[in-house]
N, C-alpha and C positions, 0 to 999 in steps of 0.2 A: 504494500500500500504506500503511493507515497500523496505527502500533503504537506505544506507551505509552513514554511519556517517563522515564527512569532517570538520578539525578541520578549524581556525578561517585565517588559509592562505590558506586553499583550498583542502587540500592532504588529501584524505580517511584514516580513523582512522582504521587500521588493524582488522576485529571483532568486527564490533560497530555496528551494524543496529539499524533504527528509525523507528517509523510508522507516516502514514497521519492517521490521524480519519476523519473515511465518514463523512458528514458534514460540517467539518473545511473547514474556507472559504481563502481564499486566492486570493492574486493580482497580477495579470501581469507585470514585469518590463520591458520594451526591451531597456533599457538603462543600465541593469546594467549586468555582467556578471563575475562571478566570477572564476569557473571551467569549463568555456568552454559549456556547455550545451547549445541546440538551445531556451530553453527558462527561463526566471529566473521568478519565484514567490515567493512573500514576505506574510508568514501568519498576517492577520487581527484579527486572535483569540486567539492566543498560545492555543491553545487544543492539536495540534500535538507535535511530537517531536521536530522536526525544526522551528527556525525562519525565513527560507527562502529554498530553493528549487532550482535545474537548472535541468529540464527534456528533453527528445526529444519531440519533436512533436507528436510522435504517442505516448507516455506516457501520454501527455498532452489529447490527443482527445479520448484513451480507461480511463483514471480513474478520468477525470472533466470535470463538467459539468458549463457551461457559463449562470452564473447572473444577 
């Protein structure tokens, strides 16, 4: 999966794409939300590019799978 780099206040970094590595496992927060997104995850692995994530829902249910 790859998706748009957002620097450390939140604003998409102009040209910067990240990827998820299949695999990489990652955690649910519904407490924390940074950029707005319906859902935020926190990586448990750093394998990815990110250490954390805000997707929609349908992002969440086509590219993860629940552990």
């Amino acid at each position: 999966m790859c998706l748009s780099k957002c620097d450390e206040d939140g604003f998409e970094i102009p040209n910067e794409c990240g990827f998820v590595k299949v695999g990489s496992i990652w955690e649910r927060d519904d407490d924390v939300s940074i950029i707005g997104g319906d859902v935020h995850l926190e990586s448990l692995d750093n394998v990815s590019d990110f250490g954390w994530l805000e997707i929609t829902f349908d992002d969440l249910k086509e590219n993860f799978v629940r552990i």
